[in-house]
N, C-alpha and C positions, 0 to 999 in steps of 0.2 A: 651550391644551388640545390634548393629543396623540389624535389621531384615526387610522381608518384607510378607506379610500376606493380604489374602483379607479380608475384611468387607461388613458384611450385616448385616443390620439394620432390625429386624426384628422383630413381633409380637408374643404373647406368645403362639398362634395357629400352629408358623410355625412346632414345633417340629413333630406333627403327618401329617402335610399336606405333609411336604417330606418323610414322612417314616424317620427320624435318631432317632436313638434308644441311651437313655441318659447312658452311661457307667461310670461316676462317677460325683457324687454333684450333682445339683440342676438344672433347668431349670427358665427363669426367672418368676416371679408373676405374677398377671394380671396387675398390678398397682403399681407405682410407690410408697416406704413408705415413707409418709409426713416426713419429714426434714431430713431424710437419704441425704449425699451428694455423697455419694461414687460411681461411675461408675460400673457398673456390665458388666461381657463379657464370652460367652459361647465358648470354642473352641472346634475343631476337633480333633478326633485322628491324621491324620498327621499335624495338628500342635506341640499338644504334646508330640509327638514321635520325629517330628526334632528340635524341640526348647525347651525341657523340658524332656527329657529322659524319655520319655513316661509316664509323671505326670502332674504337672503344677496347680493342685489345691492351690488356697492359692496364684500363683505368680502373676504379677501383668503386666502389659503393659503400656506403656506411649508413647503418639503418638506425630508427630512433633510440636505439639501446646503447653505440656506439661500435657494433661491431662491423669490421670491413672485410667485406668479402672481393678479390681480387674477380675481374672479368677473366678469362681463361679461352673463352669462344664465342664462335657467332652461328645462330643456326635461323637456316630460310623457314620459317613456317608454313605449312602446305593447307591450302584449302581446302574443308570438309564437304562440302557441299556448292552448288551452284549460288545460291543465297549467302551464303554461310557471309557476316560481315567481316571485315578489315580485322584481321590482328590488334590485340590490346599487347602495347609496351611488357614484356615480360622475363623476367630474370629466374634460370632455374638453379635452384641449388640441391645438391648432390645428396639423398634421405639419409646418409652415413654419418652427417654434421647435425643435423637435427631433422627432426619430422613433427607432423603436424599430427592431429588424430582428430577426427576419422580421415583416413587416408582412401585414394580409389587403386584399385588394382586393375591395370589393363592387359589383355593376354588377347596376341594375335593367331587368330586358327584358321585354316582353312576349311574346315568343319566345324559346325556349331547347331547340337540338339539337344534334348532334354537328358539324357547321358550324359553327356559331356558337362553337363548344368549339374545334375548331382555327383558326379563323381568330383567336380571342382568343390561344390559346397562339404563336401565328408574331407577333403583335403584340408581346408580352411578351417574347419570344425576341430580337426584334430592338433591343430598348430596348439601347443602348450600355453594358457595364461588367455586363452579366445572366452568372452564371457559366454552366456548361455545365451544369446541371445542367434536366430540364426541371419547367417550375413547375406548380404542383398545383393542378386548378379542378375546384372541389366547387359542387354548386349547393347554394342556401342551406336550403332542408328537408333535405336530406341534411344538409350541417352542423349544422345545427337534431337532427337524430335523434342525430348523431355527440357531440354537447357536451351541448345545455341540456335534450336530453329523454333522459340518458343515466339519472340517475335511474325514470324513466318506464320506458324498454326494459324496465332489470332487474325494479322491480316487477312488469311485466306478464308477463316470461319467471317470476318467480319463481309470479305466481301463475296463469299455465298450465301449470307445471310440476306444481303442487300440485293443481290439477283432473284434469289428467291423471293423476295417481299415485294420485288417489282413486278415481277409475273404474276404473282396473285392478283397484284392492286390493277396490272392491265386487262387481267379476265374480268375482276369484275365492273372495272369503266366499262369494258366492252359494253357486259349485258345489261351495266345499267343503261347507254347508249341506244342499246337495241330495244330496251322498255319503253325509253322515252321518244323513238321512233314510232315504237305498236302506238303508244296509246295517241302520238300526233297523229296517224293515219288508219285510226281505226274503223272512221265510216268508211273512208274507202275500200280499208280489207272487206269491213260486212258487206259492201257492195259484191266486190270480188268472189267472197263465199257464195255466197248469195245465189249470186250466176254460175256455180260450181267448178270455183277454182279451186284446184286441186292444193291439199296441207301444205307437198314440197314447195310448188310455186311460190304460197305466200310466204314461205321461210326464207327462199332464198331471193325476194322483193325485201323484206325487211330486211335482209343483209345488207343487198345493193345502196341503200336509202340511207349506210351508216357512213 
């Protein structure tokens, strides 16, 4: 069965760095075992659930190159956000079998300031073989705004847009309302003046008359 499933390449750290909590089998090692050849791959419960009737331990995947990498685990994916949508099908493989580039590095802290920002980028900077180019550290709701709640931003710019464009367009109904009030009842304001009715009076007559 041809299927389709994201891939992330990833470290044996990532498991506690996002929060996903292992619901059955194993997570990968730190290290690769010498002369093992066999591909290892972590999935999600929505993968397991729509591609595996909610098991999948033991099955195996083959990608269009032909190589198969064995399921090994299952892990619950945790929700980022209140918004945040539904989990996409995802299969992780362990960066010690291959990796992709450019890759993300996420690092969980309980402190997080512009220190901590340069002293990570002079660490990175110094890693052997890093081009000259300096590397980009985003904290993770920033990214979080930047990617998965990008959805989220527009509808919320689209529907402050439309609030605001409705309150302007009702101020000015208003006063055009209240124009075309004066000028229906303007003998009788000049009557009104006239006999020295007082400015707020006829202000708040033209109101009443909207």
């Amino acid at each position: 069965t041809s299927i389709e499933m994201n891939v992330n390449f990833v470290s044996p750290g990532y498991l506690s760095a996002m929060g996903l909590s292992l619901v059955g089998g194993q997570w990968f090692p730190e290290h690769g075992v010498a002369g093992e050849c066999r591909h290892l791959g972590v999935i999600n419960q929505e993968a397991a659930d729509l591609y595996f009737g909610g098991k999948g331990l033991g099955a195996a995947l083959i990608d269009n190159i032909g190589i198969r990498t064995e399921i090994v685990g299952i892990v619950r994916s945790q929700a980022l956000g209140t918004f945040e949508q539904q989990a996409q099908p995802t299969i992780y493989i362990p960066m010690w079998w291959e990796h992709a580039s450019p890759m993300t590095l996420l690092i969980r802290s309980s402190m997080w300031n512009g220190q901590m920002m340069d002293r990570l980028r002079g660490k990175i900077g110094s890693v052997p073989g890093n081009g000259p180019a300096s590397p980009v550290i985003t904290p993770l709701d920033t990214r979080l705004v930047e990617s998965s709640f990008a959805p989220l931003r527009i509808a919320s710019l689209i529907f402050g847009t439309s609030t605001l464009t409705a309150f302007v367009l009702s101020i000015f109904g208003l006063l055009s309302v209240q124009s075309d009030t004066e000028r229906q009842r303007q003998r009788e304001l000049a009557v009104r003046i006239a006999l020295g009715a007082q400015r707020r009076h006829i202000f708040f007559m033209a109101i009443n008359a909207i």
